[in-house]
PDB file of N, CA, C, O and CB in Angstrom:
ATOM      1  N   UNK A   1       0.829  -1.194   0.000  1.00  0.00           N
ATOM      2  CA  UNK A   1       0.000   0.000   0.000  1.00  0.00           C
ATOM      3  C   UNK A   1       0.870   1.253   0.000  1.00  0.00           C
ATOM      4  O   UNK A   1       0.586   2.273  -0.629  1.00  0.00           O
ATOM      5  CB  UNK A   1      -0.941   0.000   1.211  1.00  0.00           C
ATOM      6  N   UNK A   2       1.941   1.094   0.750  1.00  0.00           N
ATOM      7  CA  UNK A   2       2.506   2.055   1.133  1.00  0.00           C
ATOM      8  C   UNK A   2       3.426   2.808  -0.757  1.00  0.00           C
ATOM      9  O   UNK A   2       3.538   3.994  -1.070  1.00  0.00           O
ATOM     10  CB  UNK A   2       3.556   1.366   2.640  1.00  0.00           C
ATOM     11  N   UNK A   3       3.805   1.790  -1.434  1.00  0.00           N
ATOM     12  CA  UNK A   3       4.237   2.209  -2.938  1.00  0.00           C
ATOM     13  C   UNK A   3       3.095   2.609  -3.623  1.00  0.00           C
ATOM     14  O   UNK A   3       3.137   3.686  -4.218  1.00  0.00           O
ATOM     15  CB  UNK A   3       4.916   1.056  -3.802  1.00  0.00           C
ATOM     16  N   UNK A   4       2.301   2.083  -3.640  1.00  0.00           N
ATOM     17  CA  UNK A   4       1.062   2.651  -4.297  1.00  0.00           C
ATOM     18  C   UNK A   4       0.735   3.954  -4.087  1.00  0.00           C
ATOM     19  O   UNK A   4       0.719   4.690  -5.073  1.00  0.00           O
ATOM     20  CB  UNK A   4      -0.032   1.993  -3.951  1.00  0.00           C
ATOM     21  N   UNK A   5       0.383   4.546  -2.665  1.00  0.00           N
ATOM     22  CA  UNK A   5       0.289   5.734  -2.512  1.00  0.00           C
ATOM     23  C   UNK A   5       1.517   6.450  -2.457  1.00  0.00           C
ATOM     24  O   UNK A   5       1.261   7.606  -2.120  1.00  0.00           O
ATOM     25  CB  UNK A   5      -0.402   5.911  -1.566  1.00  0.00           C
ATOM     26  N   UNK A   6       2.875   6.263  -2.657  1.00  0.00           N
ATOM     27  CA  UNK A   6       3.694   6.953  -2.915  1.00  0.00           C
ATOM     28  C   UNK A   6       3.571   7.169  -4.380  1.00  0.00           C
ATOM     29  O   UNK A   6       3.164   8.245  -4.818  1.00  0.00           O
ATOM     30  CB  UNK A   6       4.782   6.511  -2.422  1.00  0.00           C
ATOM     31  N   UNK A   7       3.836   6.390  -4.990  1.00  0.00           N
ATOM     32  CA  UNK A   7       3.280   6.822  -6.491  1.00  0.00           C
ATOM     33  C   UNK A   7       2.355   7.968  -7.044  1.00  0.00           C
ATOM     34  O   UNK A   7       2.705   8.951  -7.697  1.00  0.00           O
ATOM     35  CB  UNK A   7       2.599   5.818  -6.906  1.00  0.00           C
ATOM     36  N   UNK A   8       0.580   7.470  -6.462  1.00  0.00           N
ATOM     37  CA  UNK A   8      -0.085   8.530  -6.069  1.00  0.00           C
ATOM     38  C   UNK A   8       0.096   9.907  -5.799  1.00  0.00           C
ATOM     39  O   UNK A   8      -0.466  10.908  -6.242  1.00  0.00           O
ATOM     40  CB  UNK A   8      -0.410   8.243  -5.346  1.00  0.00           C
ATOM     41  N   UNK A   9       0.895   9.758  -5.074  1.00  0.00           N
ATOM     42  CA  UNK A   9       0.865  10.907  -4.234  1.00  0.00           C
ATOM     43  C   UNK A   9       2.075  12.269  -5.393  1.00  0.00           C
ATOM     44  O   UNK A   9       2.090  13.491  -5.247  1.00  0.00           O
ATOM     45  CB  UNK A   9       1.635  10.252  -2.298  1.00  0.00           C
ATOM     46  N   UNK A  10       2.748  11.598  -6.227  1.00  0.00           N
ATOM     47  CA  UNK A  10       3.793  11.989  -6.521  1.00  0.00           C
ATOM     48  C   UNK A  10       3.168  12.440  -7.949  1.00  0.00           C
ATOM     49  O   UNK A  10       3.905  13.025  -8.743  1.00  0.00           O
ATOM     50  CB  UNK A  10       4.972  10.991  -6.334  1.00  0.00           C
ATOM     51  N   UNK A  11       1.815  12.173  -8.281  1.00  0.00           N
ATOM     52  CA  UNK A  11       1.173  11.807  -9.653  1.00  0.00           C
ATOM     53  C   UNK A  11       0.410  12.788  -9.347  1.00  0.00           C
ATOM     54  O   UNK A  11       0.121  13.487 -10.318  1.00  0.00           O
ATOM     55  CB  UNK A  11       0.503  10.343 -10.067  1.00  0.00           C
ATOM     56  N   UNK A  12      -0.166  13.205  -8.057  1.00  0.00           N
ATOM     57  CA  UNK A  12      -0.947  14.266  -7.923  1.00  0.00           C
ATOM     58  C   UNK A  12      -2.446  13.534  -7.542  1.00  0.00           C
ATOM     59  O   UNK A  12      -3.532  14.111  -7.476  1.00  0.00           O
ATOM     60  CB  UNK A  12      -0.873  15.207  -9.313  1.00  0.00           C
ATOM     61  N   UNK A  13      -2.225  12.393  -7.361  1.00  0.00           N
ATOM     62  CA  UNK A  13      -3.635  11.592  -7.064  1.00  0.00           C
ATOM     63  C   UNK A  13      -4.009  11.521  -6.071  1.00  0.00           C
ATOM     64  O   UNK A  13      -5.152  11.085  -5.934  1.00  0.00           O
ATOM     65  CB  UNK A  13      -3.783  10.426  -7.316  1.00  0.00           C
ATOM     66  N   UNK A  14      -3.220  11.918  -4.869  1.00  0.00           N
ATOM     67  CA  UNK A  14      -3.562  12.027  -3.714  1.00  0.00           C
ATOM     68  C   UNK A  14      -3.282  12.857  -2.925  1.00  0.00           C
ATOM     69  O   UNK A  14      -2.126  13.277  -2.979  1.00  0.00           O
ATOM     70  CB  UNK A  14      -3.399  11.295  -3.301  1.00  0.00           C
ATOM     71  N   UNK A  15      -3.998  13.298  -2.119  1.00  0.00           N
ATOM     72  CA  UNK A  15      -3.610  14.462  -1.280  1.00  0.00           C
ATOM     73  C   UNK A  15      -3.079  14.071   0.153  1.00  0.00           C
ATOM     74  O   UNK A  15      -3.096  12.976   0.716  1.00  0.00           O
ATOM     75  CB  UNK A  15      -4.842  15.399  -1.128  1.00  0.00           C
ATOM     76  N   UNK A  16      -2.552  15.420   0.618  1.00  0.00           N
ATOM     77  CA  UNK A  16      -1.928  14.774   2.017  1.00  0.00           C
ATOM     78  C   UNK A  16      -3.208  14.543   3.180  1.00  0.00           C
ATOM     79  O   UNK A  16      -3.157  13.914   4.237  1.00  0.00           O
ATOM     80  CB  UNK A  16      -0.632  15.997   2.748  1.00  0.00           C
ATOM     81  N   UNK A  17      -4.056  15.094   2.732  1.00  0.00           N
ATOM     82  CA  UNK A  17      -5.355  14.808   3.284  1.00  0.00           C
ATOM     83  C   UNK A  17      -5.808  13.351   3.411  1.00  0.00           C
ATOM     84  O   UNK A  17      -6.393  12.971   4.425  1.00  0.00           O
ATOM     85  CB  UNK A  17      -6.295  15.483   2.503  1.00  0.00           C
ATOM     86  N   UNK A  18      -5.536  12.511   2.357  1.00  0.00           N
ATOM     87  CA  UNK A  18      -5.985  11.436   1.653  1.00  0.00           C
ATOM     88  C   UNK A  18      -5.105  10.512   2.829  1.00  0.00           C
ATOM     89  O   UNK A  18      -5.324   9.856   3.847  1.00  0.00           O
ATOM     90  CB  UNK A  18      -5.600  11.378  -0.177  1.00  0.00           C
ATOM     91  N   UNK A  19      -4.147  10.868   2.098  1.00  0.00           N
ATOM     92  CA  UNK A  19      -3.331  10.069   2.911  1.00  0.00           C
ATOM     93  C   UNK A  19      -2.983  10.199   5.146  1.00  0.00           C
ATOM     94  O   UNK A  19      -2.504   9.376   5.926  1.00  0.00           O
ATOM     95  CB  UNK A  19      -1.954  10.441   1.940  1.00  0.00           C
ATOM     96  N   UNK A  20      -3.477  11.483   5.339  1.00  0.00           N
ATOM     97  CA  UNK A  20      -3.739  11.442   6.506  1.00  0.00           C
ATOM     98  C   UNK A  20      -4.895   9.971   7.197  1.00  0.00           C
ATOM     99  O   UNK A  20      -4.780   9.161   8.117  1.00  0.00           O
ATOM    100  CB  UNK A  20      -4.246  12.896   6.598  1.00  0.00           C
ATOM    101  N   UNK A  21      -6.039  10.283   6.056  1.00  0.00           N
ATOM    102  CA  UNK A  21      -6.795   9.044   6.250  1.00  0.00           C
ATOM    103  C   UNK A  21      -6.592   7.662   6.507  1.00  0.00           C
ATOM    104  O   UNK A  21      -7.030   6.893   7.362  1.00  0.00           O
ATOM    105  CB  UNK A  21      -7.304   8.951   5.467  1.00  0.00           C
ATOM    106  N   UNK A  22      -5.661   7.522   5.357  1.00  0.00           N
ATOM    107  CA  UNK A  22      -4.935   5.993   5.284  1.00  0.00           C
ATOM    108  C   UNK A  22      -4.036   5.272   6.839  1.00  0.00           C
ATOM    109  O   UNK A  22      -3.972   4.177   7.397  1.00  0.00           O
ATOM    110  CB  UNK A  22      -3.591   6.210   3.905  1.00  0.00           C
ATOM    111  N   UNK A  23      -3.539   6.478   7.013  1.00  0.00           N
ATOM    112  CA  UNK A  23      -2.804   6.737   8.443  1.00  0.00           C
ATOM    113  C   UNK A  23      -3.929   6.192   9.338  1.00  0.00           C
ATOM    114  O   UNK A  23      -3.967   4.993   9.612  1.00  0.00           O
ATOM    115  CB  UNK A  23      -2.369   8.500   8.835  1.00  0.00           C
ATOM    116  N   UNK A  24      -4.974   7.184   9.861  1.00  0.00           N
ATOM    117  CA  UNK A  24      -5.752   6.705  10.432  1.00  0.00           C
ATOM    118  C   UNK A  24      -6.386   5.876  10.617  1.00  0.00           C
ATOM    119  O   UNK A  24      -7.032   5.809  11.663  1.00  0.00           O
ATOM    120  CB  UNK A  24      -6.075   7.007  10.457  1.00  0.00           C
ATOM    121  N   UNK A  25      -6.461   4.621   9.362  1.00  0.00           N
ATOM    122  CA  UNK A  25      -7.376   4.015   8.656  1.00  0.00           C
ATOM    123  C   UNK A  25      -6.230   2.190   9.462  1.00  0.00           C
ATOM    124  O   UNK A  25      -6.549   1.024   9.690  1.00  0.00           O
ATOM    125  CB  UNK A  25      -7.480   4.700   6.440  1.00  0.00           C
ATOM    126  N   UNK A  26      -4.892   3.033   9.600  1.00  0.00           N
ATOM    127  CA  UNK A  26      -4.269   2.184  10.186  1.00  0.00           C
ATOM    128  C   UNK A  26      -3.505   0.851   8.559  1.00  0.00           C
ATOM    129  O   UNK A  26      -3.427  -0.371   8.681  1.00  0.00           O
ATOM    130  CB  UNK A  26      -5.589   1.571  11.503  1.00  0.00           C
ATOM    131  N   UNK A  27      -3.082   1.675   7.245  1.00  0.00           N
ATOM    132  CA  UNK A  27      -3.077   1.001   6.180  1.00  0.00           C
ATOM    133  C   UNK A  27      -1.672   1.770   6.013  1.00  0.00           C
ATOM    134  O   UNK A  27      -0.835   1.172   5.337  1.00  0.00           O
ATOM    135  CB  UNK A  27      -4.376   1.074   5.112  1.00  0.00           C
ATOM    136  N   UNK A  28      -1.229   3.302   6.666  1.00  0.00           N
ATOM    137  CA  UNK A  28       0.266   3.054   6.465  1.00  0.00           C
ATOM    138  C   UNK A  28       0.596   3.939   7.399  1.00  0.00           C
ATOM    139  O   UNK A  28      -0.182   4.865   7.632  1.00  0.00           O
ATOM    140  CB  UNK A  28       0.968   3.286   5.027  1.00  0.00           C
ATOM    141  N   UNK A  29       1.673   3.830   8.022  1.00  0.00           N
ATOM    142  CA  UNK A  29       2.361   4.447   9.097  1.00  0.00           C
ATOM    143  C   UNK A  29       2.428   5.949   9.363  1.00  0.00           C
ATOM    144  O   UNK A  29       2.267   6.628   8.349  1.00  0.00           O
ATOM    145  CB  UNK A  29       3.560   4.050   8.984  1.00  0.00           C
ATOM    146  N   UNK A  30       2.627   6.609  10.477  1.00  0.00           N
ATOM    147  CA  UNK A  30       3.032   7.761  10.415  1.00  0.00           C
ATOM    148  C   UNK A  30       4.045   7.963   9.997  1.00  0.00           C
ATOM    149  O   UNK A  30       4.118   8.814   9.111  1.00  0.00           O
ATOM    150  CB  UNK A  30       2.988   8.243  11.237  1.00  0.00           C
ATOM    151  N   UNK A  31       5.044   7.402  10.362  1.00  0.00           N
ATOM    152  CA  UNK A  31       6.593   7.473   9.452  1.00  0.00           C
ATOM    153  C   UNK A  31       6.536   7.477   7.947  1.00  0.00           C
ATOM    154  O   UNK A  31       7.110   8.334   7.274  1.00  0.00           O
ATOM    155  CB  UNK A  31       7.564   6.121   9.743  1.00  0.00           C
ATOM    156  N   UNK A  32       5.718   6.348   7.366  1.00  0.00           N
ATOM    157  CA  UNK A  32       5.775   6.297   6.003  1.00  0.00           C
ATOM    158  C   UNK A  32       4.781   7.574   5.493  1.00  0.00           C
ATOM    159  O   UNK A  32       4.954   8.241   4.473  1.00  0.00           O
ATOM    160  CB  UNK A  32       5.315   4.773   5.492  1.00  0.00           C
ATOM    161  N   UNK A  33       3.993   7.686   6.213  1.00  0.00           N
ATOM    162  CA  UNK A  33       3.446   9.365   5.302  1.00  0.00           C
ATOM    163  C   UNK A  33       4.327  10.351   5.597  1.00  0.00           C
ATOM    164  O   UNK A  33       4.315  11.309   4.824  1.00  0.00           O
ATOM    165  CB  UNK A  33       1.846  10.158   5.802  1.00  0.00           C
ATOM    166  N   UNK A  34       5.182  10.382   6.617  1.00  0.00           N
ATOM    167  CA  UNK A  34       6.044  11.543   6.370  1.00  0.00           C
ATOM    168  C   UNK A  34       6.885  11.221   5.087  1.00  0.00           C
ATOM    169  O   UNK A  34       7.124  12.032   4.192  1.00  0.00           O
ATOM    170  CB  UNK A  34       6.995  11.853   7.655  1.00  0.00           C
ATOM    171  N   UNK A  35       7.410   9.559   5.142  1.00  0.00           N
ATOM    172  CA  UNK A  35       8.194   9.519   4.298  1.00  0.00           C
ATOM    173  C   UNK A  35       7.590  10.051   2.622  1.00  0.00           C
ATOM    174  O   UNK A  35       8.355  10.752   1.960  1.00  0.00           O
ATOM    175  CB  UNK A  35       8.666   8.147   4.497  1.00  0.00           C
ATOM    176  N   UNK A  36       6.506   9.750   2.156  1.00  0.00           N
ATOM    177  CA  UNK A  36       5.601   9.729   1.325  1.00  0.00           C
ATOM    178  C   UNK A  36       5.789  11.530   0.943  1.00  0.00           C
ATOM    179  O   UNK A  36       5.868  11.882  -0.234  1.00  0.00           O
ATOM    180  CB  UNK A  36       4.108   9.036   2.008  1.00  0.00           C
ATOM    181  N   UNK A  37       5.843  12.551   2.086  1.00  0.00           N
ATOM    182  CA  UNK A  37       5.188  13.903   1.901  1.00  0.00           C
ATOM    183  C   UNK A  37       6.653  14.540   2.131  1.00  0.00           C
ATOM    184  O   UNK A  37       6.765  15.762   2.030  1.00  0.00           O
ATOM    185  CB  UNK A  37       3.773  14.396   3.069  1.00  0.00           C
ATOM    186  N   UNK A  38       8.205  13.451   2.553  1.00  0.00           N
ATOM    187  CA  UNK A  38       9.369  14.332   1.947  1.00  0.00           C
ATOM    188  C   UNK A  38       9.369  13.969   0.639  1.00  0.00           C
ATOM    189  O   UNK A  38       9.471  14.927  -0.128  1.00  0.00           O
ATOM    190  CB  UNK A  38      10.830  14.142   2.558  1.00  0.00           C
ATOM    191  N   UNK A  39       9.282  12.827   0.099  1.00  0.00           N
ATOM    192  CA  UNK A  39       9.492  11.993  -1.372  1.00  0.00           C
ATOM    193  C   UNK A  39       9.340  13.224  -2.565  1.00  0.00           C
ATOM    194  O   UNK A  39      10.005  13.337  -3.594  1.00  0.00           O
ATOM    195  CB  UNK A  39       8.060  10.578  -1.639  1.00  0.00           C
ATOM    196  N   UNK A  40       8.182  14.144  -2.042  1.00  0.00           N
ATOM    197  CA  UNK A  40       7.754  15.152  -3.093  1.00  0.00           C
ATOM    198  C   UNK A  40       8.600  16.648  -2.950  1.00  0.00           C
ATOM    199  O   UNK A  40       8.704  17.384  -3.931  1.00  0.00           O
ATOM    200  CB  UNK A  40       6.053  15.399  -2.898  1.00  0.00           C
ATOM    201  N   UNK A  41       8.975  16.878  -2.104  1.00  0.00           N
ATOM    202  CA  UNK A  41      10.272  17.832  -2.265  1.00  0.00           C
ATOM    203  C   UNK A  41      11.820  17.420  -2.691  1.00  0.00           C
ATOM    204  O   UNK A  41      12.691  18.286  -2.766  1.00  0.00           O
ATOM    205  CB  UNK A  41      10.447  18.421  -0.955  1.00  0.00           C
TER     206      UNK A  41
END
């Protein structure tokens, strides 16, 4: 899950919003959404 929404996320398909969810949703880490939301700088 966690490549998928990096992909996403890098494609413009997802927002950090989105992915806050996923977090919550307990489908990917807090670490990996940070990692996910440096990936794009």
């Amino acid at each position: 899950m966690y490549e998928i929404l990096k992909k996403r996320f890098q494609r413009n398909f997802v927002t950090t919003e989105q992915l806050l969810k996923y977090v919550a949703l307990g489908k990917i880490t807090q670490q990996q959404y940070e990692q996910i939301i440096k990936s794009q700088k």
